[in-house]
C-alpha positions in Angstrom: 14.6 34.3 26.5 12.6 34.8 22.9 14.2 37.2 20.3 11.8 39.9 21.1 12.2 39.4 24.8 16.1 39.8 24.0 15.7 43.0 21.8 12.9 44.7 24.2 15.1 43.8 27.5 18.6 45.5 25.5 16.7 48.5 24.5 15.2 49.0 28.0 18.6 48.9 29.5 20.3 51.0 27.0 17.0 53.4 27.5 17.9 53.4 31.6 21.2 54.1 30.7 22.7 50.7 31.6 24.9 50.1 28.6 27.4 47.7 30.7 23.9 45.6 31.3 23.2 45.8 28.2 26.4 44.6 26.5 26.6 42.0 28.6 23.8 40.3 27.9 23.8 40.3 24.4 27.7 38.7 25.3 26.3 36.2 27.1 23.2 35.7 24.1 24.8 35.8 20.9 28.0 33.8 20.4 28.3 33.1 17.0 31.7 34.2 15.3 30.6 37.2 13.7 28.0 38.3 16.4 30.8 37.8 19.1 33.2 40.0 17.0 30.9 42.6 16.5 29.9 42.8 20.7 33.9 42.3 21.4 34.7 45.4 19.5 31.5 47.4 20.9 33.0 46.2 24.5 36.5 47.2 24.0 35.2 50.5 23.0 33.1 51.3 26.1 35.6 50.0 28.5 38.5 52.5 26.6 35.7 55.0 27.0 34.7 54.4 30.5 38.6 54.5 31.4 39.0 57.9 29.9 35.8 59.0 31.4 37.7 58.1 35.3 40.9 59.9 34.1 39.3 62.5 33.2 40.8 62.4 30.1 37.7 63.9 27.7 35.3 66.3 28.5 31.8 65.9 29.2 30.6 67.0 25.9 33.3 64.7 24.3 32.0 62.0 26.5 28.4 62.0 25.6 29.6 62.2 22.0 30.8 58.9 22.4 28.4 57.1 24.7 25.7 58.2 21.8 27.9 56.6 19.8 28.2 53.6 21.6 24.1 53.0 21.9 23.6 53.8 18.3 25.8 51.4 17.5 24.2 48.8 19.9 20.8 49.7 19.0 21.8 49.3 15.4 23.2 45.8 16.6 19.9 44.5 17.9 18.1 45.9 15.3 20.0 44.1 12.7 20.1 40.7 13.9 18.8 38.3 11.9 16.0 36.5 12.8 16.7 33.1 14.9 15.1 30.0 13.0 14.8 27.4 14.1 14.9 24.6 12.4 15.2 21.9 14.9 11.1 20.8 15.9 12.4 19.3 19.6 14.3 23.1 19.7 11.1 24.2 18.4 9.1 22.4 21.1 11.5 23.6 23.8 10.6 27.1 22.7 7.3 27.2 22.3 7.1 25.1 25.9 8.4 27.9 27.8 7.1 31.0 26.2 3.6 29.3 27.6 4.8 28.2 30.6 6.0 31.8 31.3 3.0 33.3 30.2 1.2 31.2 32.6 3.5 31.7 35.3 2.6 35.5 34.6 -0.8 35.3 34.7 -0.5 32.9 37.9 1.5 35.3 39.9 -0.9 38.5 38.9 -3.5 36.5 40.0 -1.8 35.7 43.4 -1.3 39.5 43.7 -4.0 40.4 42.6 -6.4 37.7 45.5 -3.7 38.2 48.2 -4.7 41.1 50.8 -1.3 41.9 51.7 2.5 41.9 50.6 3.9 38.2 50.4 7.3 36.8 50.5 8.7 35.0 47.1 8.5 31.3 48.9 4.8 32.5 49.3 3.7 33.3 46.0 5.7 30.6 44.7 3.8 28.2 46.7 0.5 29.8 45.9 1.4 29.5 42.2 2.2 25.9 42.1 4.7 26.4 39.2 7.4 24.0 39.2 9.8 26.6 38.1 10.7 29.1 41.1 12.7 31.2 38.4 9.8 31.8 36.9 7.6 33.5 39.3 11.6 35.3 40.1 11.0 36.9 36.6 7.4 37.7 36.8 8.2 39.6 40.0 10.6 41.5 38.4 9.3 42.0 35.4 6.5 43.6 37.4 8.7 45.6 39.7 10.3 46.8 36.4 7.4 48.3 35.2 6.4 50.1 38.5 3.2 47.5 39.0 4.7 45.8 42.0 6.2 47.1 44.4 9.3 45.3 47.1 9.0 46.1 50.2 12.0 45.3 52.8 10.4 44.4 56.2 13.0 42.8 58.6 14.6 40.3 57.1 12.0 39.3 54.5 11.0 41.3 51.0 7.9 41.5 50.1 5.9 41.9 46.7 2.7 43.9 46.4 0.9 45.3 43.3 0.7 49.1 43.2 -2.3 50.7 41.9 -0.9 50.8 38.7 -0.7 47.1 39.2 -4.0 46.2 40.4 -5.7 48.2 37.1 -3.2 46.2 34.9 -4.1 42.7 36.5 -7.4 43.4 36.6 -7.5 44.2 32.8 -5.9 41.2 31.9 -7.7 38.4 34.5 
């Protein structure tokens, strides 16, 4: 995942309330001495929270004192990272190689959405896209589903993926 794809996908969980999410992914992210410090901290001070939150300890208004607390500080987190160079040009290659093959696995499973008459299971569109990454049309899925222009749809044992309305305008803009 890019910088921006980090920072976007921390501020969108911290947004839906999902500061647990949120925490641990930048966790499992940034590692560095100083960066892992900073998120140990931040972590110790939800859980403690979250505790006295089940025990009823604190009041509600006390509560969302500190959970503001807790995303500000977050937010401020993200926000203040510095900028990953990279230095490296195979690293550099190895980045640039799958921000493209993700933006191509994007515009190959819109497309597939977009042609396709009827919801499709993930083998299918996977198949269809003849991307040699499954995980990538995985993401696009998601990604859509995130964004309310796909839709799952559970129909006995299979889910199945189908652009909403919202969807079809969107993929239609972009193909």
């Amino acid at each position: 995942m890019l910088q921006q794809e980090i920072t976007t996908k921390i501020k969108s969980l911290i947004a839906k309330d999902e500061l647990e999410k949120a925490l641990a992914l930048l966790t499992e992210i940034y590692t560095s001495n100083d960066q892992l410090d900073q998120l140990i901290l931040q972590s110790g001070k939800f859980h403690a929270l979250k505790k006295d939150q089940q025990k009823g300890i604190i009041d509600y208004g006390e509560q969302q004192k500190y959970f503001n607390q807790f995303r500000s500080n977050i937010l401020d987190f993200v926000n203040d990272l510095p900028t990953i160079k990279i230095t490296d040009e195979k690293e550099a290659e190895k980045v640039l190689k799958a921000s493209y093959q993700l933006a191509k696995a994007r515009i190959k499973v819109l497309t597939i959405l977009l042609e396709l008459a009827t919801a499709e299971t993930i083998s299918k569109i996977y198949q269809l896209s003849n991307t040699k990454q499954r995980k990538l049309v995985v993401q696009c899925l998601n990604e859509l589903t995130e964004v309310g222009y796909v839709e799952k749809k559970k129909i006995g044992s299979n889910m199945l993926w189908q652009l909403t309305d919202t969807g079809i305008k969107f993929a239609k803009s972009l193909i």
